[in-house]
C-alpha positions in Angstrom: -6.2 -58.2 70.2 -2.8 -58.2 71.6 -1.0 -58.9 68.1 -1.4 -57.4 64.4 -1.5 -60.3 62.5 1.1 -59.0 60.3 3.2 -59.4 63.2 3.0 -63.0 64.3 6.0 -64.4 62.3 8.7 -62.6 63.6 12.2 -64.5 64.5 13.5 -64.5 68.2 15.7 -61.5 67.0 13.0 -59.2 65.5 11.0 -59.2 68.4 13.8 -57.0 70.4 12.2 -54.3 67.8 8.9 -54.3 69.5 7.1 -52.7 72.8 4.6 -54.0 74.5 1.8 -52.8 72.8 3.1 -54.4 69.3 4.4 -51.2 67.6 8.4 -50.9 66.6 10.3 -49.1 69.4 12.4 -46.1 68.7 15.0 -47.1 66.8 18.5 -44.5 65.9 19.0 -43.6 62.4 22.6 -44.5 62.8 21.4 -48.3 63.7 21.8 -49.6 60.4 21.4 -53.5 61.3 17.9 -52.5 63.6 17.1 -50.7 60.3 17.8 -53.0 57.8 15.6 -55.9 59.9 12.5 -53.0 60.2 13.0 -52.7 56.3 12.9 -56.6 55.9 10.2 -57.2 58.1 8.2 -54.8 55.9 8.9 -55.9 52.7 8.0 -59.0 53.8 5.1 -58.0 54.5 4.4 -55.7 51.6 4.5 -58.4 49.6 2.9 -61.3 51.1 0.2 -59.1 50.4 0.8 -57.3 47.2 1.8 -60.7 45.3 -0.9 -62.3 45.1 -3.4 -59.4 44.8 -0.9 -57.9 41.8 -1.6 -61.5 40.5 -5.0 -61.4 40.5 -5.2 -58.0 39.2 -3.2 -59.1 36.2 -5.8 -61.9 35.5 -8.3 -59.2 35.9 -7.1 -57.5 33.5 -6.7 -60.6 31.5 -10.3 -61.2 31.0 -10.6 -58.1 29.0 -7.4 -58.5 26.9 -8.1 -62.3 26.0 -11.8 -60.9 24.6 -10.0 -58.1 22.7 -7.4 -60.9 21.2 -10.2 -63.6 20.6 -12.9 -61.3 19.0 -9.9 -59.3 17.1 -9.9 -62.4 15.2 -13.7 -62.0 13.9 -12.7 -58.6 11.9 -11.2 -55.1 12.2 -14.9 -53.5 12.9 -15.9 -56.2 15.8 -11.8 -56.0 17.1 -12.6 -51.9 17.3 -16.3 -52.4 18.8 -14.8 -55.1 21.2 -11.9 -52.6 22.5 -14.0 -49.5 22.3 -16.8 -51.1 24.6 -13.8 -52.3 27.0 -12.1 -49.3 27.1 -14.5 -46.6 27.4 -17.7 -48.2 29.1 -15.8 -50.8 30.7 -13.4 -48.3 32.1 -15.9 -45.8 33.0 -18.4 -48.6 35.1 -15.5 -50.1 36.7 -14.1 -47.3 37.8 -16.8 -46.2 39.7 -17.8 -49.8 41.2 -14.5 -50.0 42.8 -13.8 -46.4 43.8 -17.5 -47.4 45.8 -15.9 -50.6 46.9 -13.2 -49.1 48.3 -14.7 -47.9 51.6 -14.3 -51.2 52.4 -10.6 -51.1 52.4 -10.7 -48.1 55.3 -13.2 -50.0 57.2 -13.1 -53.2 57.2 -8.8 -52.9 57.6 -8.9 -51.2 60.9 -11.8 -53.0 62.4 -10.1 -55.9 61.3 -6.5 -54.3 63.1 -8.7 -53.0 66.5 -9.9 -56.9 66.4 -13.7 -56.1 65.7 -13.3 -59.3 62.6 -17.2 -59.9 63.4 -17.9 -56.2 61.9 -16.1 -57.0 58.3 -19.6 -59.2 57.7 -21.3 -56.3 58.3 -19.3 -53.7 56.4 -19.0 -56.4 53.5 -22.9 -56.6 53.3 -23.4 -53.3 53.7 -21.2 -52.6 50.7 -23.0 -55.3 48.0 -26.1 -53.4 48.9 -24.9 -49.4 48.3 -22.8 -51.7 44.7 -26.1 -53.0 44.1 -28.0 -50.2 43.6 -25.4 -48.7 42.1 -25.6 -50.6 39.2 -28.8 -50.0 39.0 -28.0 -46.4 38.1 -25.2 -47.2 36.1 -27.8 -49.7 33.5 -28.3 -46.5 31.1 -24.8 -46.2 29.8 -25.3 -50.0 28.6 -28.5 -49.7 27.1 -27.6 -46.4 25.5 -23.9 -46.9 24.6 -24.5 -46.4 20.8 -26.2 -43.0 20.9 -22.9 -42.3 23.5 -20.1 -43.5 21.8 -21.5 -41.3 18.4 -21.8 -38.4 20.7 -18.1 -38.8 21.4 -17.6 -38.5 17.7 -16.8 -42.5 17.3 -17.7 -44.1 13.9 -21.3 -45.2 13.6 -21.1 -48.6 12.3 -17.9 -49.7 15.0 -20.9 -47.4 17.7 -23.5 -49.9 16.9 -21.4 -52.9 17.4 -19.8 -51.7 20.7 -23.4 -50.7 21.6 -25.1 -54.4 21.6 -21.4 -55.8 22.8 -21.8 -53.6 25.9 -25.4 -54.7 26.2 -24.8 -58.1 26.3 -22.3 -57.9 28.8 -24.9 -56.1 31.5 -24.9 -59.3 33.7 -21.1 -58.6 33.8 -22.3 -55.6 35.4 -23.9 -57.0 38.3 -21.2 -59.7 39.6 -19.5 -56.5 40.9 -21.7 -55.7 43.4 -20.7 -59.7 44.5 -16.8 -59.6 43.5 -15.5 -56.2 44.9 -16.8 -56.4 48.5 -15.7 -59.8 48.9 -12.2 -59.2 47.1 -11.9 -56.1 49.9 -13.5 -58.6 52.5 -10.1 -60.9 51.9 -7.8 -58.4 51.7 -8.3 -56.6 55.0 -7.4 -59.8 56.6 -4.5 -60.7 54.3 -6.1 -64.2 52.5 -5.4 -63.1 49.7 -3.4 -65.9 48.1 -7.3 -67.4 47.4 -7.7 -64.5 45.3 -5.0 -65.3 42.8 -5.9 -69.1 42.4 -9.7 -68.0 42.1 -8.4 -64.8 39.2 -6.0 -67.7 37.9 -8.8 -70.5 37.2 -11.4 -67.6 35.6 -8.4 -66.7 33.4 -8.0 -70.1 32.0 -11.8 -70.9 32.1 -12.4 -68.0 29.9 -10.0 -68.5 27.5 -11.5 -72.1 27.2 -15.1 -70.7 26.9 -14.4 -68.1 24.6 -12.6 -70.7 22.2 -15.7 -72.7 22.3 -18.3 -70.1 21.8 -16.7 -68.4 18.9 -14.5 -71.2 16.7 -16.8 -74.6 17.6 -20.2 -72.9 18.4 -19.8 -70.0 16.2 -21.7 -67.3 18.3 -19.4 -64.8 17.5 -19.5 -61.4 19.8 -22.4 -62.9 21.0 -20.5 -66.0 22.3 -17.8 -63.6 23.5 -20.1 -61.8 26.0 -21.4 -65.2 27.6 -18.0 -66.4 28.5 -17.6 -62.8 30.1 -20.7 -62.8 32.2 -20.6 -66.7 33.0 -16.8 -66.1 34.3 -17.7 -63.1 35.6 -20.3 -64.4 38.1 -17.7 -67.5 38.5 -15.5 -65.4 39.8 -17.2 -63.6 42.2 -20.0 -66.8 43.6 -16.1 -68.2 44.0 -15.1 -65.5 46.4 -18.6 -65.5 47.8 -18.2 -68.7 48.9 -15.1 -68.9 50.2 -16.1 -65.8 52.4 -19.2 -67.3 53.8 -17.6 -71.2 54.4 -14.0 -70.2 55.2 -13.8 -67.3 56.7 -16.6 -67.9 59.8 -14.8 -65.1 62.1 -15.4 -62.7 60.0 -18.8 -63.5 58.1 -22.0 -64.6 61.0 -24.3 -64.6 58.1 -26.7 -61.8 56.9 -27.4 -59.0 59.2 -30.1 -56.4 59.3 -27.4 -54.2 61.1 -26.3 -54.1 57.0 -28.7 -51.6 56.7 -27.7 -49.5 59.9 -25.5 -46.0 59.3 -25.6 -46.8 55.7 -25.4 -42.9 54.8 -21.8 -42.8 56.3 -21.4 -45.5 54.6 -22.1 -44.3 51.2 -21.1 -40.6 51.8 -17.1 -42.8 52.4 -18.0 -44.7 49.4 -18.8 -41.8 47.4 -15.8 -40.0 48.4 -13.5 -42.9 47.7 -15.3 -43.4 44.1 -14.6 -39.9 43.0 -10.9 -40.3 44.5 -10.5 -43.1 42.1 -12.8 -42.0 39.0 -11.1 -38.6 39.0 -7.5 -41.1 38.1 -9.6 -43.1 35.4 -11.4 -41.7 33.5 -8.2 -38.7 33.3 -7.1 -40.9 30.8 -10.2 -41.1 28.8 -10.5 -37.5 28.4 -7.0 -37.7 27.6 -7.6 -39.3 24.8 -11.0 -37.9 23.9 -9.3 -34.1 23.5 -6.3 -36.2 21.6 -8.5 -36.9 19.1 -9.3 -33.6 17.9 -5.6 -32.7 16.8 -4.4 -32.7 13.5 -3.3 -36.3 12.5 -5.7 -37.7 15.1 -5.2 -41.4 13.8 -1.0 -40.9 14.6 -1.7 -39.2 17.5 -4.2 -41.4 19.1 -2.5 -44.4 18.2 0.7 -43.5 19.8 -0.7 -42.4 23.1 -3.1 -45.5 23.5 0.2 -48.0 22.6 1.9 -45.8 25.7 -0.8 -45.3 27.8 -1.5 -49.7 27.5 2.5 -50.1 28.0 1.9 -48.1 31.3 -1.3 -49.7 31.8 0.9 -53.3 32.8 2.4 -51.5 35.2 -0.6 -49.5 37.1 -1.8 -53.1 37.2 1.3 -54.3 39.6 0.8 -51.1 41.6 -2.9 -51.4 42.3 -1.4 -54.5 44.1 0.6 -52.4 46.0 -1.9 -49.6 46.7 -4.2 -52.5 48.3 -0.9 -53.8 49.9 -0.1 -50.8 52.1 -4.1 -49.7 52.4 -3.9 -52.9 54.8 -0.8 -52.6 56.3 -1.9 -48.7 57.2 -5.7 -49.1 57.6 -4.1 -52.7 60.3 -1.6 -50.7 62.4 -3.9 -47.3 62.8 -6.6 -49.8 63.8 -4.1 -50.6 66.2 -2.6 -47.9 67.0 0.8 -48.2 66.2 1.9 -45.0 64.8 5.7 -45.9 64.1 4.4 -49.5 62.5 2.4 -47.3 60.0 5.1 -44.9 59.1 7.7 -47.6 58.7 5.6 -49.3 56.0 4.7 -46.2 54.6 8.6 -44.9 54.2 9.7 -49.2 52.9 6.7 -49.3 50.5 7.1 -45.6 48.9 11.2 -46.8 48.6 10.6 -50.4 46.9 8.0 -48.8 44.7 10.5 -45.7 43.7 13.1 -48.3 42.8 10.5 -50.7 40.7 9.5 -47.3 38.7 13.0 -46.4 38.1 13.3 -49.8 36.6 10.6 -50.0 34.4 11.6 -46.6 33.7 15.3 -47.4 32.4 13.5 -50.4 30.6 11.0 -48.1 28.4 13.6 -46.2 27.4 16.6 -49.0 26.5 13.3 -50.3 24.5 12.1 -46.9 22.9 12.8 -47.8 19.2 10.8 -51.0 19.8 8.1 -51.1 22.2 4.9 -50.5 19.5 6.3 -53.4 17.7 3.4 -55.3 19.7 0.5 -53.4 18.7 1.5 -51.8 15.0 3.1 -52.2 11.6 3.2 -48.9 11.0 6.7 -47.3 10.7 5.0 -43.7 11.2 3.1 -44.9 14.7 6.7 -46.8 16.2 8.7 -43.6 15.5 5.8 -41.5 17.4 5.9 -44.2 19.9 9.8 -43.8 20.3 9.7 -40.2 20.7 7.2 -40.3 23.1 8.8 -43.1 25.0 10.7 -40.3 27.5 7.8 -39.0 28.6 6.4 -42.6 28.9 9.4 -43.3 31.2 9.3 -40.7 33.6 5.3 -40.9 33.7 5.8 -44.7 34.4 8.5 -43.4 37.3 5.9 -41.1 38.9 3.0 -43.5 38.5 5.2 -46.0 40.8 4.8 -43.3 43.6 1.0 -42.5 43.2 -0.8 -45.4 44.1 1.2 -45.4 47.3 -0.1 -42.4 48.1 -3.5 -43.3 47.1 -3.5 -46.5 48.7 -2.1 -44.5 52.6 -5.3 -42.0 52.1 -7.6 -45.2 51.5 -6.2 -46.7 54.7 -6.3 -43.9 56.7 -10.2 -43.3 55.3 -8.6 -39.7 53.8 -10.7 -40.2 50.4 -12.2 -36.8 50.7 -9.1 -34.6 50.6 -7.5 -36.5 48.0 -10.5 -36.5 45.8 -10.2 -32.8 45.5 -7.0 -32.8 45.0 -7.5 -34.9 41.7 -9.9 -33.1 41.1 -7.6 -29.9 41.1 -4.4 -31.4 39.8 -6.1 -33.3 36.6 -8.7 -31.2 35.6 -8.4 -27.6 36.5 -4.4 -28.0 36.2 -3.7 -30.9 34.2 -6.1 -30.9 31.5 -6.2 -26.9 30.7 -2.7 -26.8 30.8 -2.6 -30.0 28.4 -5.5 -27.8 26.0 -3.0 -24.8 26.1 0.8 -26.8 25.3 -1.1 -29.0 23.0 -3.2 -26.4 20.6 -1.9 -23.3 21.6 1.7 -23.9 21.4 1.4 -26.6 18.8 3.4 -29.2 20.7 0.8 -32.0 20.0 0.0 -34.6 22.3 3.5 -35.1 24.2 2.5 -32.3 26.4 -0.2 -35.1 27.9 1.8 -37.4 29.8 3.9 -35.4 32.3 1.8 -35.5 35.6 3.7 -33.1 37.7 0.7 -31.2 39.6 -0.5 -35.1 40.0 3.2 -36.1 42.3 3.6 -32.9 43.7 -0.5 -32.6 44.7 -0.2 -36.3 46.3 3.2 -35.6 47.7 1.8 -32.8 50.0 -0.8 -35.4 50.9 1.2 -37.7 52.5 3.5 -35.2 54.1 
């Protein structure tokens, strides 16, 4: 494979930028027209892939805010249940079915970049099976999510309803072990613009469904679960499809080999799981030891209203992180060291400037950004005080899943994970424990993830 296929559009100009073997040729610092066409061919890049798969991600995240909205409307308890099962089981199981999905973006992006497209079937198979069984062990925390959410000191009657929503969304459960392989199967090759019309149509079919189940057929929570798992499975028999009739390089049909070097495989998987669990579920214990201050209901409140504001934002940036986990897991697949470092340096830039955007934003906004989700004069003022720290959390989150998304491409999973693990729980939350009861400064002492930039800083240099 002579060519990345990233780099088969160039104009009769840009290919004076590139050697033989397809990388970018030395170029002077003091060459500001060669660098301004590098940093132009790699944006364009960036976000042919990122746009569409910050799309989709959006209409991901759709599905679960549409349910909240249209079961919000059935009473406070089932709006409560409806968020509480979303939030924490949701969060927690999804979590951990992409971080073990995400070996597929290391593997499948560099054999697709070394040319080996016939291995992604492989890799893609081998991946539903390890998801598979995974959600098999995962099955407990549905069918006892009432005895867990009391445990975590929620209320018992909003407990039992959350518990028989999250039930009834198990089928849910299993379309990941369809939809996340396939999704990572797409991406390494860049068709990605299939997932955005495929996240687009379950957006609007389950906005369709769920008005139908719950204000013509009445079912209530019950008819809010069926339009989840029936879109859902949509969504992922969708990319399923597409995979195995579209995409015939790449997919030869099942393969016993599947079932070769599958340890490896799930030893990568395991390490890119607790990469990304170690981010998640940081914000659910977040909020679990917010909870326990004095004035839980203000405190809470005000950090869930900033933590969903910068929750619209992670969602464009897990775009991004998939974005540049190609571009890096293509061009070391290639081996084109200087390709990989250029869209490294471009995507880390674009993504520093996009932060510092939505970062001037949050805080021209402070005095109204809760206006959304509360009445409550008392919760907007906390909101606007906190609103600083939101800003410069939301400028160091734009950095992060760059970082995150290089290590996944360059199959570094491992020494990132323990560097979560270090920076959010033996630095991070401690030192949150300490400023936040022992000094009395409340919960603004929660959002400022230094040991988080500097940690995944080091990482990339």
């Amino acid at each position: 494979m002579d060519q990345s296929p990233l780099l088969n559009d160039f104009s009769g100009d840009h290919w004076q930028l590139i050697c033989s073997d397809g990388d970018y040729r030395p170029i002077s610092s003091m060459n500001m027209n060669e660098l301004w066409d590098v940093f132009w061919i790699e944006t364009v890049k960036l976000w042919e892939i990122g746009g569409p798969i910050a799309f989709n991600i959006v209409c991901q995240y759709g599905l679960y805010a549409i349910t909240v909205a249209f079961c919000g409307h059935l009473g406070p308890t089932e709006l409560s249940a409806v968020t509480l099962a979303q939030t924490v089981i949701g969060t927690f199981i999804f979590g951990f079915m992409i971080g073990m999905g995400s070996a597929l973006e290391t593997l499948c992006g560099q054999a697709f970049g070394a040319g080996q497209v016939h291995m992604l079937g492989v890799y893609t198979q081998r991946s539903m099976i390890i998801l598979l069984l995974s959600t098999f062990l995962l099955l407990p925390i549905y069918l006892f999510a009432t005895p867990i959410l009391k445990f975590l000191g929620q209320d018992h009657d909003i407990a039992v309803v959350a518990g028989k929503f999250a039930m009834l969304t198990i089928p849910e459960l299993y379309s990941l072990s369809v939809n996340i392989p396939t999704s990572k199967f797409l991406q390494a090759q860049s068709k990605v613009g299939v997932l955005a019309w495929i996240g687009f149509v379950a957006l609007l079919l389950h906005a369709i469904l769920l008005w139908l189940f719950i204000y013509v057929f009445n079912w209530g929570l019950t008819g809010a679960a069926i339009s989840f798992n029936l879109v859902g499975w949509v969504n992922a028999l969708a990319q399923f499809a597409y995979v195995v009739f579209w995409c015939k390089d790449g997919w030869k049909g099942w393969s016993w080999s599947a079932f070769n070097e599958i340890w490896a495989f799930v030893r990568l998987s395991i390490e890119s799981a607790v990469m990304l669990c170690l981010e998640t579920w940081y914000m659910m214990s977040i909020i679990l030891l917010t909870g326990h201050l004095k004035d839980a209901v203000t405190a809470v409140g005000a950090l869930s209203i900033c933590i969903n504001v910068d929750g619209w934002e992670a969602m464009f940036f897990i775009g991004v992180n998939a974005a540049i986990s190609v571009r890096v897991s293509n061009e070391l697949g290639l081996g084109r060291a200087r390709a990989t470092k250029c869209s490294i340096v471009v995507t880390v830039f674009q993504s520093l400037l996009i932060g510092i955007l939505c970062m001037i934003v949050v805080l021209a906004l402070r005095s109204h950004l809760a206006i959304l989700y509360t009445d409550s004069e008392v919760l907007k003022r906390s909101v606007s005080e906190l609103a600083w720290f939101l800003g410069v959390t939301m400028l160091l989150n734009s950095v992060q899943p760059v970082i995150s998304g290089v290590a996944v491409g360059g199959g570094w999973q491992g020494l990132v994970a323990y560097i979560n693990l270090g920076s959010y729980y033996i630095f991070g939350i401690p030192l949150g424990y300490l400023l936040g009861y022992v000094a009395n400064f409340g919960v603004m002492v929660n959002k400022l993830p230094f040991s988080k930039l500097i940690s995944h800083s080091q990482t990339t240099i």
